[in-house]
ChimeraX commands (.cxc) that place a marker at each C-alpha (Angstrom):
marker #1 position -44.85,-46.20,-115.14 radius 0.5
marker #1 position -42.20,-45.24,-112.32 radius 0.5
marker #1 position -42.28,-47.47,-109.14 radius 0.5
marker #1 position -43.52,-45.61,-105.95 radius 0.5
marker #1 position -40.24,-44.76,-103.81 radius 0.5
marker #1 position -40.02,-45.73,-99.82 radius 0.5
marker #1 position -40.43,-43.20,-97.29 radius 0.5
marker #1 position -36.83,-42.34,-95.91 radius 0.5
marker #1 position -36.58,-43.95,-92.56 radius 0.5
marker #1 position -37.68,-41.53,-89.76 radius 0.5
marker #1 position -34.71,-40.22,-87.29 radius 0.5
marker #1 position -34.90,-41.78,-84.18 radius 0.5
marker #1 position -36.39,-39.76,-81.46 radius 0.5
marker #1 position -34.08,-37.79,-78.59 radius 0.5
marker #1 position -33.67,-39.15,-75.76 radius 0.5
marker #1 position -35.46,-37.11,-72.86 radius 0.5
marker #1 position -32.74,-35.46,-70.93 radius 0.5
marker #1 position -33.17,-34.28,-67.10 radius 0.5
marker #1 position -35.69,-31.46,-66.16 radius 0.5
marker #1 position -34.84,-27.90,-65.56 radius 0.5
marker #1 position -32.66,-27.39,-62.34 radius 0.5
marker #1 position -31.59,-31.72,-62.80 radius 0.5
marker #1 position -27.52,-32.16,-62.50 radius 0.5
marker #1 position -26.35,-34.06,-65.73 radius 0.5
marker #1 position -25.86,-37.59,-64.58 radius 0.5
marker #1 position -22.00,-38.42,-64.91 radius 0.5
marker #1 position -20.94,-41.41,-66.78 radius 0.5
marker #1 position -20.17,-44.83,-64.13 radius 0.5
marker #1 position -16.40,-45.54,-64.24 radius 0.5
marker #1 position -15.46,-42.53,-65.06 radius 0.5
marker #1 position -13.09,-39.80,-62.75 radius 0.5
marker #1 position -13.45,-36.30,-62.95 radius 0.5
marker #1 position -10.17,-34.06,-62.03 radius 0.5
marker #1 position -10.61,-32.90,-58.48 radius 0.5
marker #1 position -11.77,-36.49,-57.73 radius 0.5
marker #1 position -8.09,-37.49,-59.03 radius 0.5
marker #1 position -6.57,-34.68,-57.28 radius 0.5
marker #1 position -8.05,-35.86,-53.51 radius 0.5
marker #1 position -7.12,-39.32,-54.63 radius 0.5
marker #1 position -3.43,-38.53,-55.05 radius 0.5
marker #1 position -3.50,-36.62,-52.17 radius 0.5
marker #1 position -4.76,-39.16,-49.64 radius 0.5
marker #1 position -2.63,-42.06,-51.21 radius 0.5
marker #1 position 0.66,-39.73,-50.75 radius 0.5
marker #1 position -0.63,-38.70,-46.82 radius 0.5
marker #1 position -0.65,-42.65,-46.39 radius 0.5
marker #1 position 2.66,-42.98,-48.22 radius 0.5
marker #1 position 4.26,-40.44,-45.15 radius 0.5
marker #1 position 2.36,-41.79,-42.58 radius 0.5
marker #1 position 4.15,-45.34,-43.46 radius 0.5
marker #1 position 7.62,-43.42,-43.62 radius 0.5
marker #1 position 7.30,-41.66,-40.59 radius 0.5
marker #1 position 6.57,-45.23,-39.00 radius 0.5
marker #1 position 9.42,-46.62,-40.13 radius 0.5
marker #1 position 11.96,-44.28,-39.25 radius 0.5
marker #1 position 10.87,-44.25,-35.57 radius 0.5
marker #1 position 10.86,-47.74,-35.51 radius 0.5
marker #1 position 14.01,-47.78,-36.64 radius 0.5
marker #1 position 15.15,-45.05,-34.40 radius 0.5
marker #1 position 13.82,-46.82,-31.04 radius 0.5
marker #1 position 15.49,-49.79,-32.55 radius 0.5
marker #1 position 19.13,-50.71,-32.08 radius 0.5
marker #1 position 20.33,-48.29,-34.82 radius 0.5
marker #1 position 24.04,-48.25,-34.25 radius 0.5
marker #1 position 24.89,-51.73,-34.37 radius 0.5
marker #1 position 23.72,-51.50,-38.28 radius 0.5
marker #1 position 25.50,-48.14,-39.02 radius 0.5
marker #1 position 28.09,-47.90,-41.11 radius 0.5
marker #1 position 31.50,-47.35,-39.93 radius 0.5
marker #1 position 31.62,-43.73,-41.47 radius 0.5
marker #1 position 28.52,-43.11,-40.25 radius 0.5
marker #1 position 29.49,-44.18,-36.32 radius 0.5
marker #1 position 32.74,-41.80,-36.98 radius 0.5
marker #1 position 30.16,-38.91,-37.71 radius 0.5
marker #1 position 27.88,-39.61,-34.80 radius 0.5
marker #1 position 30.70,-39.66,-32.29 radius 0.5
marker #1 position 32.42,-36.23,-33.70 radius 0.5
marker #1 position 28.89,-34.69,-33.36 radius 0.5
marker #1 position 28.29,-36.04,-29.85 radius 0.5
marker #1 position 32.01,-34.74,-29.58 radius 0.5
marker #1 position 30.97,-31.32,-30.93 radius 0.5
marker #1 position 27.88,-30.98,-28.40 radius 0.5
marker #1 position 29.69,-31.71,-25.40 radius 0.5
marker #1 position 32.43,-28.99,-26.29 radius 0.5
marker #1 position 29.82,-26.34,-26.78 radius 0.5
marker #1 position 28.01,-27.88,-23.44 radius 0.5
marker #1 position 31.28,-27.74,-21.84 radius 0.5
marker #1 position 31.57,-23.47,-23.26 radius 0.5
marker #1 position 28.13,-22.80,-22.38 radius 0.5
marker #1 position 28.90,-24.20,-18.13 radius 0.5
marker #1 position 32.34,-22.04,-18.35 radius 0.5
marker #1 position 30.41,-19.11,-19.77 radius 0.5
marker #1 position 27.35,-19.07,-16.47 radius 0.5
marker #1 position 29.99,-20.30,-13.77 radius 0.5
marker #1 position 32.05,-17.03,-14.65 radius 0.5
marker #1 position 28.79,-14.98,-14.90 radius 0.5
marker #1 position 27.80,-16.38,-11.58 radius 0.5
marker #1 position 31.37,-15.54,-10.25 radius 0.5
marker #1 position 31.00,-11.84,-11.79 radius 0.5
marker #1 position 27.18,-11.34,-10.18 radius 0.5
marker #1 position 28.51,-12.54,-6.81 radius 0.5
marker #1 position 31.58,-9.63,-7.20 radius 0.5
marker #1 position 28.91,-7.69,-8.09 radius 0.5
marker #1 position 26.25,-8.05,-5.18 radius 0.5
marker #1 position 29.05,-8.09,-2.20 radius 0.5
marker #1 position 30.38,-4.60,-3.85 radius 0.5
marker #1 position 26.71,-3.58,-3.98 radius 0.5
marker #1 position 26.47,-4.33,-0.52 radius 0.5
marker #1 position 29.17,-2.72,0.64 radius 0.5
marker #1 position 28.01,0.45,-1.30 radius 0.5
marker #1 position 25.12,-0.12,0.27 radius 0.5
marker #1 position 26.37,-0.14,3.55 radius 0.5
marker #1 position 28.42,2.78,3.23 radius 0.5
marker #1 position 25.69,4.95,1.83 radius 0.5
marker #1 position 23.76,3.94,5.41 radius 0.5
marker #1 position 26.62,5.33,6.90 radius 0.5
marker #1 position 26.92,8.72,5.27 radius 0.5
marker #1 position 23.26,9.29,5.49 radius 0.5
marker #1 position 23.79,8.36,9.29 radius 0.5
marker #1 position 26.35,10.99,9.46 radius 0.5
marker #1 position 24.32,13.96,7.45 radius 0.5
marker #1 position 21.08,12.77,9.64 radius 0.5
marker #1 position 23.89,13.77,12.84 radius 0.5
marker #1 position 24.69,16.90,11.27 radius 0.5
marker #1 position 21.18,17.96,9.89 radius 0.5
marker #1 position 19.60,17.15,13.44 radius 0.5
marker #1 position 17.59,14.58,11.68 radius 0.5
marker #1 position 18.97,11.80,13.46 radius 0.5
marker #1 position 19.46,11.30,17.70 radius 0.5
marker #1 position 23.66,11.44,19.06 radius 0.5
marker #1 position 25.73,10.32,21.73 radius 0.5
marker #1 position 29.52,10.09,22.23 radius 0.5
marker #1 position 31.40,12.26,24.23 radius 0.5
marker #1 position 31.08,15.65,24.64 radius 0.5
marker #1 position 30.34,18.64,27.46 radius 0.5
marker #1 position 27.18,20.25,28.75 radius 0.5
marker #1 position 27.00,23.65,29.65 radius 0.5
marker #1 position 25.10,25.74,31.80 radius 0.5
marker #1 position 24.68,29.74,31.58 radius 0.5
marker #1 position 22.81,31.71,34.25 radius 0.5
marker #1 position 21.49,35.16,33.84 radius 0.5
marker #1 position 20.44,36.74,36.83 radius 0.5
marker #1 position 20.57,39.91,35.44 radius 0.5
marker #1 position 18.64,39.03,32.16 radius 0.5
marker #1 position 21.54,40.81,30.14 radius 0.5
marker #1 position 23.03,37.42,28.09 radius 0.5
marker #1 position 21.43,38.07,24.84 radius 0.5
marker #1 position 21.14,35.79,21.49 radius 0.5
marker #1 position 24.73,36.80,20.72 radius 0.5
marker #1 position 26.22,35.25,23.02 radius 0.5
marker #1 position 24.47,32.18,22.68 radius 0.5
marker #1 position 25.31,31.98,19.21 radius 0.5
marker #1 position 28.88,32.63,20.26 radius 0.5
marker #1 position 28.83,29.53,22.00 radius 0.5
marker #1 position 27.72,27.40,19.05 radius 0.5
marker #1 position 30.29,28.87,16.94 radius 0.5
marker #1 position 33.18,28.64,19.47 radius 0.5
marker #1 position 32.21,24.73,19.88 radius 0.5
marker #1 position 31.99,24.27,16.08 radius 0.5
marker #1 position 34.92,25.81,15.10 radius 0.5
marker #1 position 36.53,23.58,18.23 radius 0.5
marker #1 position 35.28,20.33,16.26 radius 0.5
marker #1 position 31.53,19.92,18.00 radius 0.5
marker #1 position 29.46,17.46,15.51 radius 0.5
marker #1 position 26.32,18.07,17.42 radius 0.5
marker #1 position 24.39,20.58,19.60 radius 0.5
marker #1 position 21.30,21.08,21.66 radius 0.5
marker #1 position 20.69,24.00,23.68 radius 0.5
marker #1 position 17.54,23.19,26.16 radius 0.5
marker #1 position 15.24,21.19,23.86 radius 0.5
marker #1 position 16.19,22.46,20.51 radius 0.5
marker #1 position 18.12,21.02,18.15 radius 0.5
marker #1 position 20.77,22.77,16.59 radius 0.5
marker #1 position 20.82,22.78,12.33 radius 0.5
marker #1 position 22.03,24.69,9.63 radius 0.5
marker #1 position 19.43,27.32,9.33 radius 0.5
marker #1 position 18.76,27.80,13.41 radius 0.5
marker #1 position 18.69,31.44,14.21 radius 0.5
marker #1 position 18.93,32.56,17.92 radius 0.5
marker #1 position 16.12,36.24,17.97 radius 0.5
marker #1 position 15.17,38.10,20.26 radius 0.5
marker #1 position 16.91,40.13,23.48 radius 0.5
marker #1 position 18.51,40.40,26.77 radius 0.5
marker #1 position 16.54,38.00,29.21 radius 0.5
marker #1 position 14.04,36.76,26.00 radius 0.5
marker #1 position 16.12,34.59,23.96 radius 0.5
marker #1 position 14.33,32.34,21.38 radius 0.5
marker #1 position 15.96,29.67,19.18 radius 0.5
marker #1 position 13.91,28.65,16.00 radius 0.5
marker #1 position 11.09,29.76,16.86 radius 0.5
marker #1 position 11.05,28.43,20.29 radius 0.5
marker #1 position 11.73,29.94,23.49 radius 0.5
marker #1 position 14.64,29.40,26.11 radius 0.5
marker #1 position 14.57,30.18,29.62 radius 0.5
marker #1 position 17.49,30.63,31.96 radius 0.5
marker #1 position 20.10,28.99,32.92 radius 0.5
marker #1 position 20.21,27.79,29.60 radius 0.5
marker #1 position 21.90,24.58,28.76 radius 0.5
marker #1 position 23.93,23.30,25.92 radius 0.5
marker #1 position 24.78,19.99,25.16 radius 0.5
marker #1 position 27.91,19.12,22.32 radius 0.5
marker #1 position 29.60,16.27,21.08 radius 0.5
marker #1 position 32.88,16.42,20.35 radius 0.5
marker #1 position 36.87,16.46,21.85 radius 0.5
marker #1 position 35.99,16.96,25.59 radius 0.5
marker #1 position 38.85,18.94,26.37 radius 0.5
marker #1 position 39.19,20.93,23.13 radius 0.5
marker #1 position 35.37,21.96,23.40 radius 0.5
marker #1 position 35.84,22.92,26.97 radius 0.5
marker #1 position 38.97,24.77,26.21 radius 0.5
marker #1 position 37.37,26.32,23.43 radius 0.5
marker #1 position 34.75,28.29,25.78 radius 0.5
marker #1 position 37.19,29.17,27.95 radius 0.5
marker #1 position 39.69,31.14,25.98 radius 0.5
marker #1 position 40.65,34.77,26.90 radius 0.5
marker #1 position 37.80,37.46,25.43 radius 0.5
marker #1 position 35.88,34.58,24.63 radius 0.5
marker #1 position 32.16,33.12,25.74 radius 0.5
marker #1 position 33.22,33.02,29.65 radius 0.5
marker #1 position 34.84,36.59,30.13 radius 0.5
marker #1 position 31.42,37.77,27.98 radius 0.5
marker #1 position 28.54,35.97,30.14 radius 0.5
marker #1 position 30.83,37.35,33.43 radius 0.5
marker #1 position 30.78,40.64,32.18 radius 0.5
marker #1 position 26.68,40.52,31.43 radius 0.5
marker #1 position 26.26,39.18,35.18 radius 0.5
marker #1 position 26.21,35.49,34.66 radius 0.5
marker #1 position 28.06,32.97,34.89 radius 0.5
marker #1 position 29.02,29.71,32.83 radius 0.5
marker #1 position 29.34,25.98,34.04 radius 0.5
marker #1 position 31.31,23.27,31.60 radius 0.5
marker #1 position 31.16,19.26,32.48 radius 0.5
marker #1 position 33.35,17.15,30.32 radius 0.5
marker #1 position 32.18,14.01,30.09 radius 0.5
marker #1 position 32.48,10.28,28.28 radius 0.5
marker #1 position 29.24,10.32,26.96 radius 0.5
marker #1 position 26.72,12.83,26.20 radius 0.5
marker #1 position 23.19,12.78,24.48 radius 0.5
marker #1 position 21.52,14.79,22.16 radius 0.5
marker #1 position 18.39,13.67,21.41 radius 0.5
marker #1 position 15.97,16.38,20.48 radius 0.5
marker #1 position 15.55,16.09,16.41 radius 0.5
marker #1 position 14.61,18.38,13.94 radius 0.5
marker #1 position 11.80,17.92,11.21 radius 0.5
marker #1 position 13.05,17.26,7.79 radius 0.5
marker #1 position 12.54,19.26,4.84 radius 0.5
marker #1 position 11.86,18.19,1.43 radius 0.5
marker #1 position 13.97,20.30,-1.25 radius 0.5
marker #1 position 11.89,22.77,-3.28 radius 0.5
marker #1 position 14.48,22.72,-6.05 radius 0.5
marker #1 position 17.28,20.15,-5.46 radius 0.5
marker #1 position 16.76,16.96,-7.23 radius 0.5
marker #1 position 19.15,13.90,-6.90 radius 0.5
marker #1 position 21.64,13.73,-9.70 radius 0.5
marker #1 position 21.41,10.98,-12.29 radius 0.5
marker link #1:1,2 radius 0.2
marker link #1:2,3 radius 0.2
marker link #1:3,4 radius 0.2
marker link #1:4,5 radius 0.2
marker link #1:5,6 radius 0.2
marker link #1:6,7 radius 0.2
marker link #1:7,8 radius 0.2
marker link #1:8,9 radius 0.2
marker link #1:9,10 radius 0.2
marker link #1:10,11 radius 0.2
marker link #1:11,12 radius 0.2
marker link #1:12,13 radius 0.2
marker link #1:13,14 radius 0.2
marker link #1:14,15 radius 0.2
marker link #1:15,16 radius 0.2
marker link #1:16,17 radius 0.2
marker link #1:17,18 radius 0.2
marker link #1:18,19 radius 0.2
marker link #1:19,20 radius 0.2
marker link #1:20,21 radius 0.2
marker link #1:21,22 radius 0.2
marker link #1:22,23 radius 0.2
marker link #1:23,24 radius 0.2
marker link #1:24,25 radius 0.2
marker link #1:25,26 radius 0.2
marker link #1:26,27 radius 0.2
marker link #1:27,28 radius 0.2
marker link #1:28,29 radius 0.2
marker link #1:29,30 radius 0.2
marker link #1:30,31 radius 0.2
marker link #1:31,32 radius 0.2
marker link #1:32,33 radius 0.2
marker link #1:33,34 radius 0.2
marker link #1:34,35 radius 0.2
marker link #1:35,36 radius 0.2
marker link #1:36,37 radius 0.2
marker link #1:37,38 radius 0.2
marker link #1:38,39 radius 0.2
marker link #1:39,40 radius 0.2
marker link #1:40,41 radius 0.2
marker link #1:41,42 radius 0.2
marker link #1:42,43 radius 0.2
marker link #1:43,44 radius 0.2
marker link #1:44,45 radius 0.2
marker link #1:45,46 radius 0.2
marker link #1:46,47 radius 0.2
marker link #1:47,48 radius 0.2
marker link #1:48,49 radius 0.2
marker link #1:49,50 radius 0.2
marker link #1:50,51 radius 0.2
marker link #1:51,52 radius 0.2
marker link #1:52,53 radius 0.2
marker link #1:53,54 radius 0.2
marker link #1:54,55 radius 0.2
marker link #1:55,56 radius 0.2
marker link #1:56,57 radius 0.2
marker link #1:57,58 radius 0.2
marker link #1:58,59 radius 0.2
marker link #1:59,60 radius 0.2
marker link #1:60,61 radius 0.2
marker link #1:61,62 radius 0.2
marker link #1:62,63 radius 0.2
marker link #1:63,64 radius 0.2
marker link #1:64,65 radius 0.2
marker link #1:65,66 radius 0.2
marker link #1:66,67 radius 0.2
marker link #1:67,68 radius 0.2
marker link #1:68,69 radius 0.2
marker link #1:69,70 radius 0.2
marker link #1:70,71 radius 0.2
marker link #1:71,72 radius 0.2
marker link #1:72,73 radius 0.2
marker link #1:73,74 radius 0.2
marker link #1:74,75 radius 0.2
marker link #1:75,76 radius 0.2
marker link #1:76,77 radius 0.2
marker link #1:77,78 radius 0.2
marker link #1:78,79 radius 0.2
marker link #1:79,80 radius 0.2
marker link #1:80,81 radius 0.2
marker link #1:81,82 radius 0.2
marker link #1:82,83 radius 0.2
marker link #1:83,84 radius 0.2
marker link #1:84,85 radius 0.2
marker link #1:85,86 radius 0.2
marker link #1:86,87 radius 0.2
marker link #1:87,88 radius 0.2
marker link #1:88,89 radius 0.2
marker link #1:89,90 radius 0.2
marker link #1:90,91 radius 0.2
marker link #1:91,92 radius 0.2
marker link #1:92,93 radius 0.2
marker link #1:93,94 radius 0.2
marker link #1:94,95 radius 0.2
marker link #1:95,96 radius 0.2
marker link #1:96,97 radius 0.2
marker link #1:97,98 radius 0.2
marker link #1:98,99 radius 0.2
marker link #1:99,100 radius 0.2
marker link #1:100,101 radius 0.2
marker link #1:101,102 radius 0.2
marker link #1:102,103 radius 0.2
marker link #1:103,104 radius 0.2
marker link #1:104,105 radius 0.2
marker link #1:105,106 radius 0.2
marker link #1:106,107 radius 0.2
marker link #1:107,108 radius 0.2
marker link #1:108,109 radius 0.2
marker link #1:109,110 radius 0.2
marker link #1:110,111 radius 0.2
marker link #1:111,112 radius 0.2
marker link #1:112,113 radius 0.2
marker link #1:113,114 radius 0.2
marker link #1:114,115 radius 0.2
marker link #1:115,116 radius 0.2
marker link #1:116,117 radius 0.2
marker link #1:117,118 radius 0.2
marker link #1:118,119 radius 0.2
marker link #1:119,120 radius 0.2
marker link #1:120,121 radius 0.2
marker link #1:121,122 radius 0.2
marker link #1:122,123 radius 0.2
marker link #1:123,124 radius 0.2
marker link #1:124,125 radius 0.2
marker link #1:125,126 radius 0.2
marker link #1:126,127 radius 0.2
marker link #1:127,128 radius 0.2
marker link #1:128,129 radius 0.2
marker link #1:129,130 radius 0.2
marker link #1:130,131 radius 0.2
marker link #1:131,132 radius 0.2
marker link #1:132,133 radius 0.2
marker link #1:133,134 radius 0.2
marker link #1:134,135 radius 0.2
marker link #1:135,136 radius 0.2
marker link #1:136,137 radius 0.2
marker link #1:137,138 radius 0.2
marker link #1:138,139 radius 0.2
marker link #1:139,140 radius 0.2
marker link #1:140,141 radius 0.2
marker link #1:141,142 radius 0.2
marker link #1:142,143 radius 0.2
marker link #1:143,144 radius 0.2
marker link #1:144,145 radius 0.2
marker link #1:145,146 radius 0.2
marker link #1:146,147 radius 0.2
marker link #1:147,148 radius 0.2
marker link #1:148,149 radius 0.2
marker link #1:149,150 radius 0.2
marker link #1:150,151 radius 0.2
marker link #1:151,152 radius 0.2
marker link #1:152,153 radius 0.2
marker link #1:153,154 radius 0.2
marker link #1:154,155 radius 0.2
marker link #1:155,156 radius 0.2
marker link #1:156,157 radius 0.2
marker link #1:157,158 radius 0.2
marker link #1:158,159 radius 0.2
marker link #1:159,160 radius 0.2
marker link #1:160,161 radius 0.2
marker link #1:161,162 radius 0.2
marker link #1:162,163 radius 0.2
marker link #1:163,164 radius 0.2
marker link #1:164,165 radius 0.2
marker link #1:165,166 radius 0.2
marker link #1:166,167 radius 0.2
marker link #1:167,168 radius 0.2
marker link #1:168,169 radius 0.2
marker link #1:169,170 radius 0.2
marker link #1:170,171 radius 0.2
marker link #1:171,172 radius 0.2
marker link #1:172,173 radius 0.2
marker link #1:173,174 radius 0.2
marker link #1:174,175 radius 0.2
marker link #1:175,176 radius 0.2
marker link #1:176,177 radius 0.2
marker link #1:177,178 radius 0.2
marker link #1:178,179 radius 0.2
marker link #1:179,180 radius 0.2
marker link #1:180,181 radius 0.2
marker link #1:181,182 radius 0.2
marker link #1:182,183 radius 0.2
marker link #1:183,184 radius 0.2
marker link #1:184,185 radius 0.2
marker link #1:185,186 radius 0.2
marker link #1:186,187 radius 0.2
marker link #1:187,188 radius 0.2
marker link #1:188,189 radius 0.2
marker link #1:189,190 radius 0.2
marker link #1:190,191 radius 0.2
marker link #1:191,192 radius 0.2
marker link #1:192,193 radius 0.2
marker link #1:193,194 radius 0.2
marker link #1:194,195 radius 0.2
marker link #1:195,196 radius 0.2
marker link #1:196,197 radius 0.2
marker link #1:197,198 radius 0.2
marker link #1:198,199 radius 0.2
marker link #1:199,200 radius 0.2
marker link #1:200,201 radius 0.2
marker link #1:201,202 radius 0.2
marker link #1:202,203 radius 0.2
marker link #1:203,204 radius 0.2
marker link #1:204,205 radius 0.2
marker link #1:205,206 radius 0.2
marker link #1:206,207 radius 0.2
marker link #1:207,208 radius 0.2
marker link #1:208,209 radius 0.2
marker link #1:209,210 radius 0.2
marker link #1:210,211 radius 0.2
marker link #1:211,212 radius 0.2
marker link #1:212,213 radius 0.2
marker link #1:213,214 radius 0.2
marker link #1:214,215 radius 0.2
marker link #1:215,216 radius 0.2
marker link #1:216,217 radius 0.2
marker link #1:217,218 radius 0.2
marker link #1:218,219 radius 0.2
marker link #1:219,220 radius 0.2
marker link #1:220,221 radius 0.2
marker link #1:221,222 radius 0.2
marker link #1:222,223 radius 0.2
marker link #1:223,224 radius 0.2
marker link #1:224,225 radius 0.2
marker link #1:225,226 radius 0.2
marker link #1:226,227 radius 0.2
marker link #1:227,228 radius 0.2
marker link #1:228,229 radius 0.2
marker link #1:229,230 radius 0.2
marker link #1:230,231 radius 0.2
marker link #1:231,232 radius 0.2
marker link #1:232,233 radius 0.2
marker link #1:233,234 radius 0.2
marker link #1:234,235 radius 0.2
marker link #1:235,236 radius 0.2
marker link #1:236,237 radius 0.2
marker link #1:237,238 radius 0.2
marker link #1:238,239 radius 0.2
marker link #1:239,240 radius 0.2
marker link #1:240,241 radius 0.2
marker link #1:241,242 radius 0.2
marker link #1:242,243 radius 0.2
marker link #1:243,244 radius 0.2
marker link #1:244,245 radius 0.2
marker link #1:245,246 radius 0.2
marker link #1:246,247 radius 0.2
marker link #1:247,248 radius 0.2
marker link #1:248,249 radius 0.2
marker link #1:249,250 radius 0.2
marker link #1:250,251 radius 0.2
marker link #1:251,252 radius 0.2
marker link #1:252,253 radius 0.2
marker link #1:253,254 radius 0.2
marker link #1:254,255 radius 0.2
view
């Protein structure tokens, strides 16, 4: 008869692992990869930090009296180097100072001279009050017979005889005034005169005066329309009655 065999022995039994949802637990003393990575990371952050220490403590230290020859000889040719291009850069802003200086007295003096010619064009455009020598002159017309023409003969006669500026009565003469109207009723822009009408001119004294006086000329006329014509030279004359300025319709300043 055959013996009875053994029962094989029985497996041993799993160990329960974690529930549903339960992180595996990781093995003590043991790193995983990104734990390694951070490591090495913060060591080498220390590492610099410790460098970075060192250098400026050697920095606020006496460094040059433990240079090296050759590396004194390079220090000085740099400092040698920077004080040269220090030494440019002041030679470079003293001559732009010098050139803005030039610059703003010429501007000024452009400046000034510009006041001047718009002075002058404000005398000639009646924009402006005038004085300086001149003559005034006084017409009578009795006869009411001295008619815009021959006030506008006057103006011209004293223009063409070098008169810079003119009034008659309280009008300002300009380059668009226009004497209208007739024997006795004389207007002037607009406004009207009266007689004896007076005109006031700056200019040469004696050439104006001469001007008015010439044979054919703006005496002999007003005689022959009745009248009669007054001239007084003298040092210094005003004419202060202005005229409005205009703004251009279609001029513009050039560029």
């Amino acid at each position: 008869m055959s013996e009875p065999q053994a029962p094989p022995p029985a497996s041993p039994e799993p160990e329960p692992g974690p529930g549903p949802g339960v992180p595996p637990t990781r093995t003590p003393g043991r790193w995983s990869g990104a734990g390694a990575h951070l490591l090495i990371a913060a060591l080498c952050a220390l590492l610099g930090f410790a460098v970075v220490l060192q250098v400026q403590r050697t920095a606020s230290g006496d460094a040059l009296a433990t240079a090296r020859p050759d590396d004194l000889v390079q220090i000085l040719d740099e400092l040698q180097r920077r004080e040269d291009d220090l030494n440019t850069e002041i030679a470079g802003l003293q001559d732009s100072l010098a050139r803005l200086q030039r610059s703003g007295q010429s501007s000024e003096e452009a400046l000034a001279e510009a006041q001047r010619q718009a002075q002058a064009l404000g005398i000639l455009t009646g924009t402006v009050p005038a004085t300086g020598p001149g003559v005034s002159i006084s017409i009578t017309d009795p006869d009411r017979r001295v008619t815009p023409e021959v006030l506008l003969d006057a103006i011209q006669e004293l223009r063409n005889a070098g008169a810079e500026a003119f009034q008659v009565g309280t009008v300002r003469i300009g380059v668009d005034s226009a004497f209208t109207g007739s024997g006795g009723s004389v207007s002037l822009d607009g406004t009207g005169l009266t007689a004896p009408y007076t005109i006031t001119a700056i200019g040469d004294p004696p050439t104006l005066a001469a001007a008015l006086a010439i044979p054919g000329g703006v005496l002999d006329t007003v005689r022959r329309a009745g009248g009669t014509m007054e001239v007084t030279q003298a040092d210094s004359v005003v004419v202060d009655a202005l005229r409005q300025a205009r703004e251009p319709l279609y001029a513009r300043p050039a560029p």
